[in-house]
LOMAR-407220 format. One record per residue (C-alpha): x negated, y negated, z; residue in one letter. Coordinates in steps of 0.1 Angstrom, whole numbers, padded with zeros to 4 digits, always signed. Example, Ala and Ser with C-alpha at 12.3 -4.5 7.8 and 13.67 -1.06 7.14 Angstrom:
2
-0123+0045+0078a
-0137+0011+0071s
//
This chain:
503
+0190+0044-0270x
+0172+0073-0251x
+0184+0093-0218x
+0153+0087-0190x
+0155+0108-0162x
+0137+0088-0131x
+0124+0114-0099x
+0123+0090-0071x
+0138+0057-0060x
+0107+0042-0045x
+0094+0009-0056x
+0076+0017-0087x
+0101+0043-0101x
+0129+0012-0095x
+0104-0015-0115x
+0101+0010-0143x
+0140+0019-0144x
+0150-0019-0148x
+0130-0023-0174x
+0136+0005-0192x
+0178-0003-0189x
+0169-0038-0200x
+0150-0022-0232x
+0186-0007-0237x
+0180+0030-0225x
+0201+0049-0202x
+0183+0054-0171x
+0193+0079-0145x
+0176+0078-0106x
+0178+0112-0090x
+0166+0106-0052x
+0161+0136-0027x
+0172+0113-0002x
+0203+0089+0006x
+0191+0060+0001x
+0167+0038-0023x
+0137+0018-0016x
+0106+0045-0006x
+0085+0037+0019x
+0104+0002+0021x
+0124+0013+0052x
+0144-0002+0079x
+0150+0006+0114x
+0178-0013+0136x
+0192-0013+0169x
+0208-0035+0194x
+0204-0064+0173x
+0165-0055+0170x
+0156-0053+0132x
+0118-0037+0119x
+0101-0028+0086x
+0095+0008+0090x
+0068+0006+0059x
+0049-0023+0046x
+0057-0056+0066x
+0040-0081+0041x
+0037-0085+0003x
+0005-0097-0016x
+0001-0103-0052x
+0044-0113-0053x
+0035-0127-0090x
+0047-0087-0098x
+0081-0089-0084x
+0082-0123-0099x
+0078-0114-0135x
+0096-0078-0130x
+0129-0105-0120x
+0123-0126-0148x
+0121-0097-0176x
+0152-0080-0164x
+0175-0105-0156x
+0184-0143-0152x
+0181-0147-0114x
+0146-0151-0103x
+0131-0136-0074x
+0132-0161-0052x
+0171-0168-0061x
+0176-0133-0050x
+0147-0133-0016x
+0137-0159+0003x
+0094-0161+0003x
+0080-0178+0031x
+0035-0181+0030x
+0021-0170+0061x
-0001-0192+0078x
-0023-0181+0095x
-0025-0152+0068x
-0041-0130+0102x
-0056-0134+0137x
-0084-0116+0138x
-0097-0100+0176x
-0129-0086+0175x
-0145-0057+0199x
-0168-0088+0217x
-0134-0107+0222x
-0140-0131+0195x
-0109-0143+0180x
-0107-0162+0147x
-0073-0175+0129x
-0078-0172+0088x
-0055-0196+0064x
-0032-0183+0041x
-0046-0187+0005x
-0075-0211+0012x
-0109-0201+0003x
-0127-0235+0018x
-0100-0231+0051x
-0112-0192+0059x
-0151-0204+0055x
-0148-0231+0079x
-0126-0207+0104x
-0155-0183+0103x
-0182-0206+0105x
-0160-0218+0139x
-0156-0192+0155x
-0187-0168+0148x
-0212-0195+0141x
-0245-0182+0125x
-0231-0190+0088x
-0210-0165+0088x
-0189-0186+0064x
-0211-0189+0042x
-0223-0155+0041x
-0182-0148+0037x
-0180-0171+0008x
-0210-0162-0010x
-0194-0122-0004x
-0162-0135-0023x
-0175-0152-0052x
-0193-0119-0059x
-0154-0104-0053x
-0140-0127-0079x
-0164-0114-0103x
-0154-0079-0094x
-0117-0088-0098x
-0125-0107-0134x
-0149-0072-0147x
-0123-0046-0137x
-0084-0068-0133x
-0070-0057-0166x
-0088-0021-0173x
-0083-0009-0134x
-0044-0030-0125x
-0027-0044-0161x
-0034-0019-0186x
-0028+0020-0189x
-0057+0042-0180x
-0079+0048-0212x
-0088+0080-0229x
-0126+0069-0223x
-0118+0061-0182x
-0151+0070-0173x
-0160+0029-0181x
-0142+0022-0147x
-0172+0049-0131x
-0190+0019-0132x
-0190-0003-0097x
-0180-0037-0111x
-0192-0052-0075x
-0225-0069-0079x
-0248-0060-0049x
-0273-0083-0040x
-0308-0066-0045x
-0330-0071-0011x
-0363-0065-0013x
-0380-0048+0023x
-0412-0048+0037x
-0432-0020+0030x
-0399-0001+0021x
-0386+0003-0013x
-0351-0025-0023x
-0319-0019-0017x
-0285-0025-0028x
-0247-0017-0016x
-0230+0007-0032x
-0200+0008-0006x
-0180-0016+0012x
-0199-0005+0049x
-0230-0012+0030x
-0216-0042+0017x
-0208-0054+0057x
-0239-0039+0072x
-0266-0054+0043x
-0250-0084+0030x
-0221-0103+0057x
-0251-0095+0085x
-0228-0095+0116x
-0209-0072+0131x
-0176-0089+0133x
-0176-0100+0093x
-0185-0063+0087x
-0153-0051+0105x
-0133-0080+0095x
-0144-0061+0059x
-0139-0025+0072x
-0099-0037+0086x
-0092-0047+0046x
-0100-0009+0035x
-0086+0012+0067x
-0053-0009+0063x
-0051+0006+0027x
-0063+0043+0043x
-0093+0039+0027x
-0129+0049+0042x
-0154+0022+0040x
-0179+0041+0042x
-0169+0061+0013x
-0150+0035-0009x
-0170+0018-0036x
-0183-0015-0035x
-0156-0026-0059x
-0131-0024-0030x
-0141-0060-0025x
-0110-0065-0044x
-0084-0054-0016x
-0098-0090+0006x
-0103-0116-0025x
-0068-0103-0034x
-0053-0111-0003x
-0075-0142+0004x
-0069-0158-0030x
-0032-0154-0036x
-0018-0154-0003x
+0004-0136+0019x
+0041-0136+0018x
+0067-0127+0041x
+0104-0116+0030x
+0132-0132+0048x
+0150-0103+0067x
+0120-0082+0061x
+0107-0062+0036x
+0139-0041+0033x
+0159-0074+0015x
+0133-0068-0012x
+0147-0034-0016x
+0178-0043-0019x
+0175-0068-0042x
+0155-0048-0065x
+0179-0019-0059x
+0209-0045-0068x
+0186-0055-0099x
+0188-0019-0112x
+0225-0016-0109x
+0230-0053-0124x
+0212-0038-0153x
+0234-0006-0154x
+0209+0017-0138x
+0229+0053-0127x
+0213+0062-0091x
+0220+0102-0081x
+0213+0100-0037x
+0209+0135-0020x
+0196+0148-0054x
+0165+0169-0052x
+0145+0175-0083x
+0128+0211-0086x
+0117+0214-0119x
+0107+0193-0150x
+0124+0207-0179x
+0102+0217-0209x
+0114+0223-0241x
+0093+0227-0273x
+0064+0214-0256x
+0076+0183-0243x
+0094+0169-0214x
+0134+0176-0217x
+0147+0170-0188x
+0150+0181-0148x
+0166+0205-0130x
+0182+0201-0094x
+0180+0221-0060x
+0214+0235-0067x
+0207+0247-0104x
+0226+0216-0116x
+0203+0207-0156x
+0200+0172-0163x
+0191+0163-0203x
+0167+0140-0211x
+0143+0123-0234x
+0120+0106-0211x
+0111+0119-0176x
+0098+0092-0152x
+0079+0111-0120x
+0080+0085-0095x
+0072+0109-0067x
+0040+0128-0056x
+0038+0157-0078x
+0043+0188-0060x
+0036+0225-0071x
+0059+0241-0092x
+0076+0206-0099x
+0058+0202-0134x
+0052+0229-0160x
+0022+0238-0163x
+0004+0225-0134x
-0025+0246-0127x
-0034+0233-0091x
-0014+0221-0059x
-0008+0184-0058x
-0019+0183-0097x
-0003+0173-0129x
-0017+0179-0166x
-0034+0141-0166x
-0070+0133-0164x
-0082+0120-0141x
-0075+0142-0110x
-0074+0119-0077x
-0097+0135-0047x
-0079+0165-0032x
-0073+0165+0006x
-0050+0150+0026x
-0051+0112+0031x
-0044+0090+0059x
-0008+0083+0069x
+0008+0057+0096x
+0014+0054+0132x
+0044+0026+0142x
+0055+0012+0173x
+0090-0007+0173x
+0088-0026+0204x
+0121-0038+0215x
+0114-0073+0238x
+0126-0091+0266x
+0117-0127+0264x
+0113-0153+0235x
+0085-0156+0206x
+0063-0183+0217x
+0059-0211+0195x
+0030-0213+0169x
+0017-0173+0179x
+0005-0159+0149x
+0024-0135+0124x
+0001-0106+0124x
-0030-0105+0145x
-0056-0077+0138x
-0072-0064+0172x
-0105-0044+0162x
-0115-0013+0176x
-0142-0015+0199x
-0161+0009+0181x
-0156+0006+0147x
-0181+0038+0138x
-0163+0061+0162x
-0130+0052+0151x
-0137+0061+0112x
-0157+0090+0123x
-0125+0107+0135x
-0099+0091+0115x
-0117+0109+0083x
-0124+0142+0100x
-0084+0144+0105x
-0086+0132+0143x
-0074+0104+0168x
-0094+0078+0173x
-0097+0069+0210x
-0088+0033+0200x
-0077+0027+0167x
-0075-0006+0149x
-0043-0024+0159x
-0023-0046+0136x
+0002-0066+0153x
+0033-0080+0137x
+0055-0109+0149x
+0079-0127+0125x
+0093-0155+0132x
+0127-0149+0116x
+0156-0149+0138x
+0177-0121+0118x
+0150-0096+0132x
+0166-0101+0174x
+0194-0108+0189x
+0190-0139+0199x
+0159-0163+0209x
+0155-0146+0247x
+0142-0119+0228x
+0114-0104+0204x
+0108-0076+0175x
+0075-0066+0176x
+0059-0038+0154x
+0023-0023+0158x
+0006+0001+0131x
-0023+0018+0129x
-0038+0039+0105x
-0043+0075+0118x
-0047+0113+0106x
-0022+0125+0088x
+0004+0156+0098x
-0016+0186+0100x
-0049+0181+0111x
-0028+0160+0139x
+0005+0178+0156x
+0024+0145+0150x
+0055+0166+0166x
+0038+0169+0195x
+0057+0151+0220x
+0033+0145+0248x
+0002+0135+0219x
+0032+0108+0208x
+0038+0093+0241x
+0000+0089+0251x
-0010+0077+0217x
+0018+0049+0216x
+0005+0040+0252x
-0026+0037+0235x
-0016+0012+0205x
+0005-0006+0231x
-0025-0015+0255x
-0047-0024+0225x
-0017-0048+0214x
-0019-0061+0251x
-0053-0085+0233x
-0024-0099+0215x
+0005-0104+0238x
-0001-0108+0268x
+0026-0092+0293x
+0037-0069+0265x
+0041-0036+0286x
+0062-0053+0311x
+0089-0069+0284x
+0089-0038+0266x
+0127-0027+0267x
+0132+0000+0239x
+0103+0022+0216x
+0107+0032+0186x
+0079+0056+0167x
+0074+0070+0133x
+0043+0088+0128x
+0029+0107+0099x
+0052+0133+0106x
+0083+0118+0101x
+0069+0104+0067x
+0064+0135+0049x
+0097+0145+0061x
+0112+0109+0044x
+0090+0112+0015x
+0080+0149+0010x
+0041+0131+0005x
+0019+0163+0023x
+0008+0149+0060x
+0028+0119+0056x
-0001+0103+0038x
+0000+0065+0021x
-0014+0065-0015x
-0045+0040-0018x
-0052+0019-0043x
-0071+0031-0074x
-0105+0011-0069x
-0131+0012-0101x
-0168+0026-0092x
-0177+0061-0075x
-0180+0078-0113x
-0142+0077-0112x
-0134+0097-0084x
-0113+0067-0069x
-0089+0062-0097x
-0051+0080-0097x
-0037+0102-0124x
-0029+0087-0156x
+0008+0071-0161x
+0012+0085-0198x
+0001+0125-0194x
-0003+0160-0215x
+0031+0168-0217x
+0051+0146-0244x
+0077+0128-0224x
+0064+0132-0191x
+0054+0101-0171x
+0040+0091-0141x
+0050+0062-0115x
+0045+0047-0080x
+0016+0047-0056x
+0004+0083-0064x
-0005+0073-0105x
-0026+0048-0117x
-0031+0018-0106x
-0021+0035-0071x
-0010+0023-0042x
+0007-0009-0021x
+0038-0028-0033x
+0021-0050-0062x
+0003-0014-0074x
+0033+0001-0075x
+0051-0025-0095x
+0026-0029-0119x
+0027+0015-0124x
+0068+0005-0133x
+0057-0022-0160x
+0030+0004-0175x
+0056+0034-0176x
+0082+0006-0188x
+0057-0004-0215x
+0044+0031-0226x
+0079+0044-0230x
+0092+0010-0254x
+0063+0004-0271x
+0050+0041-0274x
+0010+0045-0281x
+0002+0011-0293x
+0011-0005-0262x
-0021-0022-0244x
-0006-0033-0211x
+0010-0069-0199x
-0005-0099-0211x
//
C-alpha cells in the first residue's frame, strides 16, 4: 500500500483518488479551498439554485465506468440522468432559429435541412461522417491512452478535408475548423453553428485544427445529459464516492511545494510549513511557479509537451433570479449567435470584449432549481477574455457587460429584463480567485493536428512520482476530459510503465 498525496479536489484529481483507494492505497486530498468539486460550483439563494461551472455533461459513459470500478452503486443509483431534448436551440444573427435532437444523427439533418433549406443537412451530415473518422483515427491515442514518448504522431490532423479544386486558382483544403465552415458547410449559419462548438470549449476556430470536429460529433453522437439538482449533485456524489472508498480530504490546505527527495517526488509541503510524506504525488491543479521542482518556466512542469503559453479564455455568468413560471416545452439551452461572428472572435482572442458575444442560455426544467412554479432560474454564459487583459473587478465594465448578455438573451425569453428579480455574476475574475488558474481561464480540450501544439502536458512526467491530473494535463479539458485524466493517473500509478490505457 502506498501514501498518494492528491493537490486539488476538482473532478479529475477526485476520479483518480477513487481509484487509486480502490487499488488499496492511501490517498490524501489537500484542497486550498473549503470545499470539493473544482469548477463544479453552486450558487443559492432565496430558493433559486444555479451551476456556477459546467451546466451539462457529455460523454457520461466516464462517470459511468469510474462508479462501477470503485464501488457497487452505479451512477445513476447515486444521480438522476435525464437526455435533453432538444440537445440546443440554435438563434442565428439573420434570426433563424433551428431546434437540434438529442443524440439523433438522421433527426439534426432533417432539423437543418428545415430550417436553413439549401441542403444544409446534408452538407451537416456529410461534415460528420468525415468527424466520425476523425474520432475513430485519434479516440484512443488523443482521449483513452497516456500520451506517448513519440506524441508527435498526434501532429498529424486526423480530420480529412475535402480537396476542392478552383478555377484558374490552385486546390484547397481545411486545415481549421473556420476553414472547415467557410469551404465545406457553405452557409453562414452551419459555419457558426460550428464556430459555437469550439468558442463554448474557449477554443479559436480560426486557430484550432481541423480535428476539433471532434468537440460536435461528440456531442451530437452520444447525447446530452442533464443532472438532477444540477451539476453540483454530481459532485457530491463523486465526493461521497471518495469517502465511501476511504479517501482522507485536507479543506483550506494550500500546497506550496512538491517535495523532492533523491530525484523523485516525496511528498508536499503546505502554506504553513506543515511536510506531508508521500510516494505518489497527484497534481490535479494548474501547475504554478515554484510549485514543482525544477520547473524552468512560469505555468510549466518537467513534461513534454508544453501546452501554448498565454492566457486562455475564461467565463462570464449571469444568475438570473425570475418572476414568473417556465413555460411548457421552451428549450433547455438555446444558443443565440453573435451577430458578427468575425468581430466577436477578433476581440475575444486579442484579450477584449466583444460588443455582442455569443449567448448560451440555460433553462432546466427541474423544480429543485426555484422556489416554486411562479418562478424561474435562468443562467447565461458567455465566453470572454480572461482577468487581465479585461479588469473583471471593474464594477461599472460588470454592470454594462451583464446588460449586454441579458439583452442578447432577450432572442430567447422574451420579457426577461422585466421579470428579472435578483443578479448574480461571476466573471473571470472571481475564477482565478476560486481556482488560482491565471485570468480565470477554462482548460480546452487537447485536440490532435497543429504539429502538436494543441495537446496538454503529459499525465506521467520527469520527475519519478510526480503526476499530472484534471483539465490542465492530457487529455485536457471539460468533465469527460477530466475523468478520463483520473483513470490515466489511476492506471499509470497501479500498473506502472506497462500500462496502455482503458480498454
Amino acid at each position: 500500500m502506498a501514501r498518494i498525496a492528491v493537490i486539488g479536489a476538482g473532478t479529475g484529481a477526485m476520479a483518480a483518488a477513487a481509484r487509486l483507494a480502490v487499488a488499496g492505497h492511501r490517498v490524501t486530498v489537500y484542497e486550498r479551498s473549503e470545499t470539493y468539486g473544482g469548477s463544479l460550483g453552486r450558487h443559492e439563494r432565496d430558493g433559486f439554485v444555479f451551476d456556477t461551472g459546467p451546466a451539462l455533461l457529455h460523454l457520461p459513459a466516464v462517470q459511468r465506468d469510474l462508479f462501477v470500478k470503485t464501488g457497487k452503486e452505479s451512477l445513476e443509483q447515486r444521480v438522476t440522468l435525464s437526455q435533453v431534448d432538444p440537445a440546443s436551440h440554435h438563434v442565428f444573427a439573420d434570426g433563424t432559429r433551428v431546434s437540434l435532437p438529442n443524440a439523433s444523427r438522421a433527426g439534426v439533418v432533417a432539423a437543418l435541412d428545415g430550417a436553413l433549406g439549401g441542403g444544409a443537412g446534408a452538407r451537416w451530415g456529410a461534415f460528420l461522417d468525415r468527424a466520425r473518422d476523425a474520432w475513430d483515427r485519434s479516440r484512443r491515442p488523443l482521449l483513452e491512452e497516456p500520451l506517448r514518448p513519440d506524441w508527435q504522431v498526434l501532429g498529424r490532423d486526423p480530420y480529412p478535408a475535402v480537396r476542392t479544386r478552383r478555377l484558374l486558382r490552385g486546390a484547397r483544403q481545411a486545415s481549421t475548423l473556420a476553414e472547415v465552415g467557410a469551404w465545406e458547410l457553405d452557409d453562414p449559419r452551419l459555419a457558426a453553428l460550428l464556430d459555437g462548438y469550439a468558442l463554448a470549449y474557449g477554443l479559436d476556430p480560426r486557430e484550432a485544427p481541423a480535428g476539433a470536429a471532434l468537440l460536435p460529433y461528440m456531442e451530437e453522437t452520444f447525447g446530452t445529459w442533464y443532472v438532477a439538482g444540477g451539476m453540483r449533485a454530481l459532485a457530491d456524489a463523486l465526493y461521497e464516492r471518495c469517502l465511501a472508498r476511504r479517501v482522507e480530504f485536507v479543506f483550506g490546505a494550500e500546497v506550496v511545494r512538491v517535495v523532492e527527495k533523491d530525484g523523485r517526488a516525496a511528498g508536499v509541503e503546505l502554506a504553513d510549513g506543515t511536510p506531508a510524506g508521500a510516494d505518489h504525488v497527484v497534481l490535479g491543479v494548474r501547475p504554478r511557479p515554484g510549485l514543482v521542482p525544477g520547473a524552468p518556466a512560469e505555468g510549466d512542469v518537467p513534461v513534454q509537451p508544453r501546452p501554448g503559453a498565454g492566457p486562455l479564455p475564461g467565463r462570464f455568468t449571469v444568475m438570473l433570479s425570475l418572476r414568473g413560471g417556465r413555460d411548457a416545452g421552451v428549450p433547455h439551452r438555446t444558443v443565440v449567435h453573435a451577430p458578427d461572428g468575425a468581430a466577436e472572435q477578433a476581440a475575444l482572442f486579442a484579450g477584449r470584449l466583444a460588443e455582442v458575444p455569443t449567448v448560451t442560455v440555460l433553462r432546466p426544467d427541474d423544480p429543485t432549481t426555484r422556489p416554486d412554479e411562479d418562478h424561474e432560474a435562468v443562467t447565461l454564459v458567455a465566453t470572454v477574455a480572461p482577468h487581465g487583459p479585461v479588469d473583471w473587478n471593474d464594477p461599472a465594465l460588470r454592470e454594462r457587460y451583464t446588460a449586454t448578455v441579458v439583452a442578447a438573451a432577450g432572442k430567447a425569453v422574451p420579457g426577461l429584463r422585466e421579470r428579472v428579480l435578483d443578479t448574480e455574476v461571476r466573471t473571470p475574475a472571481e475564477t482565478e480567485a476560486q481556482t488560482g488558474a491565471p485570468g480565470g481561464s477554462v482548460p480546452p480540450p487537447a485536440l490532435a493536428g497543429a504539429a502538436g501544439a494543441r495537446l496538454h502536458a503529459a499525465n506521467r512526467t520527469r520527475l519519478p512520482g510526480l503526476y499530472l491530473a484534471g483539465g490542465w494535463s492530457h487529455p485536457g479539458g471539460g468533465l469527460a476530459h477530466a475523468g478520463m485524466s483520473g483513470a490515466l493517473v489511476a492506471g499509470l500509478i497501479v500498473e506502472g510503465d506497462g500500462f496502455q490505457g482503458s480498454r
